[in-house]
C-alpha positions in Angstrom: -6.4 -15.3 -84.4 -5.8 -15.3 -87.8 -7.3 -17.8 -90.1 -4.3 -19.8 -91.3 -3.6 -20.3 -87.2 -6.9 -21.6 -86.9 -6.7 -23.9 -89.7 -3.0 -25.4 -88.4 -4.9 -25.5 -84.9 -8.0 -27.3 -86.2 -5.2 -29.4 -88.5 -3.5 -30.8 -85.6 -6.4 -31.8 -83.3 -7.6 -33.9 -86.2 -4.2 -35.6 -86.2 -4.5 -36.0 -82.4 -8.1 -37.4 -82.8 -7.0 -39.9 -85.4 -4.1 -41.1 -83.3 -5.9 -41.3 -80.4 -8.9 -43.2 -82.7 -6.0 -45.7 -83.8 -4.4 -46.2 -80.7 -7.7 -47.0 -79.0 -8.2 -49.7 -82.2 -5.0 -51.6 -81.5 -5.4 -52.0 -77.7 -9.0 -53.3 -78.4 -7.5 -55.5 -81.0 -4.6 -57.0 -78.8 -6.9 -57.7 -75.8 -8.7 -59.6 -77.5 -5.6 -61.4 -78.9 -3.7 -61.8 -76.0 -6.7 -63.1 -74.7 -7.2 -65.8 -77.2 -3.9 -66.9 -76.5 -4.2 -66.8 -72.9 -7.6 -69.2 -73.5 -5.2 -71.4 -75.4 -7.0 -70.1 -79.1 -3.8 -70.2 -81.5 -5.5 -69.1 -84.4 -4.9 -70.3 -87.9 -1.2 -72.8 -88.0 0.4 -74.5 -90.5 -2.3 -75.5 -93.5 -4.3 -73.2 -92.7 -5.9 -74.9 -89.6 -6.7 -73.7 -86.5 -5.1 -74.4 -83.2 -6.6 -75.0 -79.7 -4.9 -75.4 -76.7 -7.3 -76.6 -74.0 -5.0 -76.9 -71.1 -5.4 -73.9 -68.7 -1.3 -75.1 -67.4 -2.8 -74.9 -63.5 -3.0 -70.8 -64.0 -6.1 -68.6 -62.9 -8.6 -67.8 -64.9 -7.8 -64.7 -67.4 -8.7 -61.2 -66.1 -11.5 -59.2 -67.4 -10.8 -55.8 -69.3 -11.3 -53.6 -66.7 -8.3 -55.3 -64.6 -5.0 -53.5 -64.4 -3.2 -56.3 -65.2 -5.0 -56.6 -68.4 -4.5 -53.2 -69.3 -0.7 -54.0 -68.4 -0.8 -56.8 -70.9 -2.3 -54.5 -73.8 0.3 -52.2 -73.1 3.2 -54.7 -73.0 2.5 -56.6 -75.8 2.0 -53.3 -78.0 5.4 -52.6 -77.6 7.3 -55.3 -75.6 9.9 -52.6 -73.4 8.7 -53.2 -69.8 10.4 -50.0 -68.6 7.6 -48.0 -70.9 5.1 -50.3 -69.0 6.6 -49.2 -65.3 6.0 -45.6 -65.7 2.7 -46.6 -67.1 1.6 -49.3 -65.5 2.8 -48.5 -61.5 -0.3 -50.0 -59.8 0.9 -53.5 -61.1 4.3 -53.2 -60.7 4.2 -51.9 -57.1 1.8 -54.8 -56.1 2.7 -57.9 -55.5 -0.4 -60.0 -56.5 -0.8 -57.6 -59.6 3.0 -58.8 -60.8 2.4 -62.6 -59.8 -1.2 -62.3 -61.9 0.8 -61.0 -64.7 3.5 -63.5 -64.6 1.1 -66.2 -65.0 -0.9 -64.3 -67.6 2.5 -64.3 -69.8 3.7 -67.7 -68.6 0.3 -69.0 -70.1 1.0 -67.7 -73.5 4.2 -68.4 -73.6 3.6 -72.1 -73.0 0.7 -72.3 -75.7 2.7 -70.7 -78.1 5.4 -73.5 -77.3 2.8 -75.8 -77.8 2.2 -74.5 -81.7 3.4 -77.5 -84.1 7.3 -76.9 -84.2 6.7 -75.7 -87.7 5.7 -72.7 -85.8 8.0 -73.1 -82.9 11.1 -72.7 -84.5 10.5 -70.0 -86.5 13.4 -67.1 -85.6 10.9 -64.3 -84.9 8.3 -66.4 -82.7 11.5 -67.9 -80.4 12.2 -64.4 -79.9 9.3 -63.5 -78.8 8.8 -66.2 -76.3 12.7 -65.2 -75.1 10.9 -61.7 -74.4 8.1 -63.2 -72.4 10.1 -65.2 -70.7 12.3 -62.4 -69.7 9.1 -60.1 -68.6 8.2 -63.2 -66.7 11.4 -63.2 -64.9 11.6 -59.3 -64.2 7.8 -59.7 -62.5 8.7 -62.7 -60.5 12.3 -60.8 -58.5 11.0 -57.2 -59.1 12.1 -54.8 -56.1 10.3 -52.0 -55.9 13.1 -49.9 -54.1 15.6 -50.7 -56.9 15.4 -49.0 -60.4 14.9 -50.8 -63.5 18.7 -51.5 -64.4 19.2 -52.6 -60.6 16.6 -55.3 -61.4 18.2 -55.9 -64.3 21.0 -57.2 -63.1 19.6 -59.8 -60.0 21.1 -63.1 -60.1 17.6 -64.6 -61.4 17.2 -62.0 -63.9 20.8 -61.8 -65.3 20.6 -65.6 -65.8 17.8 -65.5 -67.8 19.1 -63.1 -69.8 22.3 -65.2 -70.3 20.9 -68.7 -71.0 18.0 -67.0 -73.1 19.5 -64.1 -75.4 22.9 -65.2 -75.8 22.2 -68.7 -76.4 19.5 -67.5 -79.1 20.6 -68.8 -81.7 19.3 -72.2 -80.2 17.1 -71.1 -76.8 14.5 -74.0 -77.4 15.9 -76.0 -75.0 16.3 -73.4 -73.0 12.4 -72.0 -73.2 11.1 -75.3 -72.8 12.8 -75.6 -69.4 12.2 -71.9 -68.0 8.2 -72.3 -69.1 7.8 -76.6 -67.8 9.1 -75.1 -64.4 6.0 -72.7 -63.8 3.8 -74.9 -64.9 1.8 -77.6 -62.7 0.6 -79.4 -65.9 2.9 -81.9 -68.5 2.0 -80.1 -71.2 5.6 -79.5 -72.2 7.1 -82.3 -70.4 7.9 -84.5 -73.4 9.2 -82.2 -75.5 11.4 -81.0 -73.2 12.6 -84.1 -72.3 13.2 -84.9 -76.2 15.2 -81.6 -76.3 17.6 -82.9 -73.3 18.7 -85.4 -75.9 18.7 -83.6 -78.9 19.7 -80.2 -78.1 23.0 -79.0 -76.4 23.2 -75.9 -74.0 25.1 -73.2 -76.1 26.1 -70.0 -74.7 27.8 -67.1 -76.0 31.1 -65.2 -74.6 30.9 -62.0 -73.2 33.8 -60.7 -75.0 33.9 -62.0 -78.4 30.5 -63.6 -78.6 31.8 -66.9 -80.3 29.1 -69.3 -79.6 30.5 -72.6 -77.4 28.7 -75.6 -75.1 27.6 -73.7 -71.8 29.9 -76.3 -69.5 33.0 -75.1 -72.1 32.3 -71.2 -70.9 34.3 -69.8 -68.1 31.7 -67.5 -65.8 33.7 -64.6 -63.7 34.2 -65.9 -60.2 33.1 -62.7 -58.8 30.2 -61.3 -60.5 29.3 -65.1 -61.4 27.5 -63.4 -64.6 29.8 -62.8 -67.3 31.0 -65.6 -69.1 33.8 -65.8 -71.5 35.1 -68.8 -73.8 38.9 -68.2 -73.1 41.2 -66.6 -69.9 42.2 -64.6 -73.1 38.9 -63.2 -73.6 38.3 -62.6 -69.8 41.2 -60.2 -69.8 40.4 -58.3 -72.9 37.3 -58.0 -71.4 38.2 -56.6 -68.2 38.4 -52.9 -68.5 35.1 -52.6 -69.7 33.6 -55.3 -67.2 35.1 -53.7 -63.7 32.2 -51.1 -63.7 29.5 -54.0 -64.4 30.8 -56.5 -62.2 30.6 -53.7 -59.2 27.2 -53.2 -59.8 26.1 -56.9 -60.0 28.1 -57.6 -56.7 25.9 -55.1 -54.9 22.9 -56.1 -56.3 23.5 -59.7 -55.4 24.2 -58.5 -52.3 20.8 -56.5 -51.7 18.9 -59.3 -52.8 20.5 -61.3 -50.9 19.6 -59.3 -47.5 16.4 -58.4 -49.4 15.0 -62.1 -49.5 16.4 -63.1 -45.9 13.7 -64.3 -43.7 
């Protein structure tokens, strides 16, 4: 071989050594983050103090490093696309009691980060990222192992998260506060939630021209009962495009249906 081969050979296993090094580094580092936050330790908040949540929310206790669900976590977290962690990660997703330990494991930090002081709370990148728990939360609580990802996607449970959580973004705290109080057996976010009933209104966005509106103002499409759309105008215009989708959820619906019959 000659000797400039060798040195590209040599070149690129160092490369490979050092990604494999830093990779190795990160998922040290976020299981021990995500397991602070699972503990209820915030860190450092507002002023430079830190924040402790001592409430455990009624969950299990947090799974040690050698767990599958905690690698799941590391791996989630990292990257926050749960159809990398499916092809990575099938021995929690095709278990039952590995998806319901996970769930609770991201239901935890999604409270305690809901519990930061609201300087925190509202921030625009941190609501998003509880929006993406809660939706991982969701997809692990209806997950059917004999449907793909997209088929999941689109199960009444999991479609209405989406809906009430991504297109009402803009102003999901309401929304959040409800979706994580209802998993919970503590009152931890009781109050606040009940404050945000008052305060707060229920926004959604249409399907078709994505014009923010009251949720009780949107029209929802009597057959897929997913989309929703702020005019008869809109549901129309919409329509073309929507035929193929509304199929699909109709079937779905209809599986799950059959699928959680006793």
């Amino acid at each position: 071989m000659p000797a400039s081969s060798r040195k590209r050979n040599k070149g690129k296993e160092r490369k490979a050594k050092q990604a494999a090094g830093k990779e190795k580094a990160e998922r040290v580092k976020m299981q021990h983050t995500w397991h602070s936050w699972a503990l209820g330790n915030m860190g450092l908040c507002g002023g430079g103090t830190t924040f402790n949540i001592p409430c455990s929310h009624g969950f299990a206790v947090v799974p040690d490093k050698s767990h599958p669900v905690s690698s799941f976590m590391c791996s989630y977290l990292l990257c926050t696309h749960l159809t990398d962690t499916i092809s990575k990660h099938p021995e929690v997703w095709n278990d039952s009691s590995h998806r319901k330990l996970a769930a609770e494991m991201l239901t935890k930090i999604g409270a305690n980060l809901l519990c930061v002081p609201d300087t925190i709370n509202h921030h625009r990148d941190s609501q998003q990222f509880i929006i993406n728990i809660a939706y991982a939360i969701t997809m692990l609580e209806n997950y059917d192992e004999t449907l793909d990802y997209v088929s999941n996607s689109v199960k009444p449970n999991v479609s209405k998260t989406y809906l009430d959580l991504y297109c009402s973004s803009t102003n999901a705290f309401r929304d959040l506060l409800k979706f994580y109080r209802k998993r919970m057996s503590c009152k931890c976010l009781k109050k606040m939630h009940l404050e945000a009933r008052k305060t707060l209104p229920k926004l959604g966005a249409c399907c078709y021209c994505n014009k923010i509106k009251d949720r009780s103002l949107l029209m929802v499409c009597s057959r897929c009962m997913f989309n929703r759309y702020c005019s008869r105008e809109c549901q129309v215009a919409a329509s073309p495009e929507h035929r193929e989708d509304c199929d699909k959820f109709v079937l779905v619906r209809q599986h799950s249906l059959a699928y959680d019959a006793p």
